[in-house]
C-alpha positions as CSV (number, residue, x, y, z in Angstrom):
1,X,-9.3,-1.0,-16.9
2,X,-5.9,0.4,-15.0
3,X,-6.1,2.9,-13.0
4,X,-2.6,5.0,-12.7
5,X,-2.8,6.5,-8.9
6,X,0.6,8.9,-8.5
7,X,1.1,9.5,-5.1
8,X,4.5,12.0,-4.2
9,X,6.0,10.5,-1.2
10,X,8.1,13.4,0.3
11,X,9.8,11.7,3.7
12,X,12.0,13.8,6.0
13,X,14.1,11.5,7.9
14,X,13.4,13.6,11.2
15,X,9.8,12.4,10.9
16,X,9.8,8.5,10.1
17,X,8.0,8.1,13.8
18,X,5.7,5.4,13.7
19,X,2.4,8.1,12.8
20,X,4.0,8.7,9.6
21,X,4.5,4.8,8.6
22,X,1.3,4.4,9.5
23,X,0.2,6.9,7.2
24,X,2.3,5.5,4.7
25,X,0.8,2.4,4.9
26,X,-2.8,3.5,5.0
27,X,-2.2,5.0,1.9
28,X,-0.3,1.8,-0.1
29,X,-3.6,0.0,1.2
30,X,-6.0,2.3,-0.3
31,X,-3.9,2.5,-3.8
32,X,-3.9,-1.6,-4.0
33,X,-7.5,-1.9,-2.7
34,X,-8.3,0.3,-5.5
35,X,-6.2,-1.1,-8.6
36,X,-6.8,-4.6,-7.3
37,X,-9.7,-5.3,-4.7
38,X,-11.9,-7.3,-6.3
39,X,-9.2,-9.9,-7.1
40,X,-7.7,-10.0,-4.2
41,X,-11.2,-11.0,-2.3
42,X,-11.9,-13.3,-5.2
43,X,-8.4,-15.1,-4.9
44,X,-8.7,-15.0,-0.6
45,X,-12.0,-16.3,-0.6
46,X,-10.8,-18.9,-3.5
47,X,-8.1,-20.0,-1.2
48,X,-9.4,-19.5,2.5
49,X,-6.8,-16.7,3.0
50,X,-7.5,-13.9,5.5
51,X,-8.2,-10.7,3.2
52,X,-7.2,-8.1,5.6
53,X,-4.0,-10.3,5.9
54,X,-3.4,-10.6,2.0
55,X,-4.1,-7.2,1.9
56,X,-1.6,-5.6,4.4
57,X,1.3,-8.1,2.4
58,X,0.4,-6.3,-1.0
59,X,0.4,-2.7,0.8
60,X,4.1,-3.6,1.7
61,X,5.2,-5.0,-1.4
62,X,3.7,-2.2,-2.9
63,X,5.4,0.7,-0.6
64,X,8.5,-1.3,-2.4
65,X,7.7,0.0,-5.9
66,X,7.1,3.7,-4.8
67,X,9.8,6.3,-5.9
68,X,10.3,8.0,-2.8
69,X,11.8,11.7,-2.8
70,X,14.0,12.0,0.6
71,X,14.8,15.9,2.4
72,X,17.6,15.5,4.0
């Protein structure tokens, strides 16, 4: 089952302080914790990986595939 989560990223380059990457991030965690949580503990536990750690790497590399919409 895939689950299509579109999230609008509207960034203002006045406000990239670190509150809104964290925000950011907290958000690309939650979308790949949803689409892909239960493989990722599966494959962490399967390969004595830190989950919190594989998840933060997927949360970036997933920020990467977002179409962001800049104000300038």
């Amino acid at each position: 089952m895939d689950i299509h989560i579109s999230i609008p990223f509207r960034l203002n380059f006045n406000n990239l302080d670190r509150e809104t990457q964290e925000h950011l991030m907290q958000q690309s965690k939650q979308e790949v914790e949803q689409k892909f949580g239960e493989d990722l503990k599966a494959y962490a536990a399967q390969n004595h990986l830190d989950y919190d750690q594989l998840l933060e790497e997927e949360a970036i590399k997933n920020l990467y595939n977002h179409q962001f919409k800049f104000t300038i």
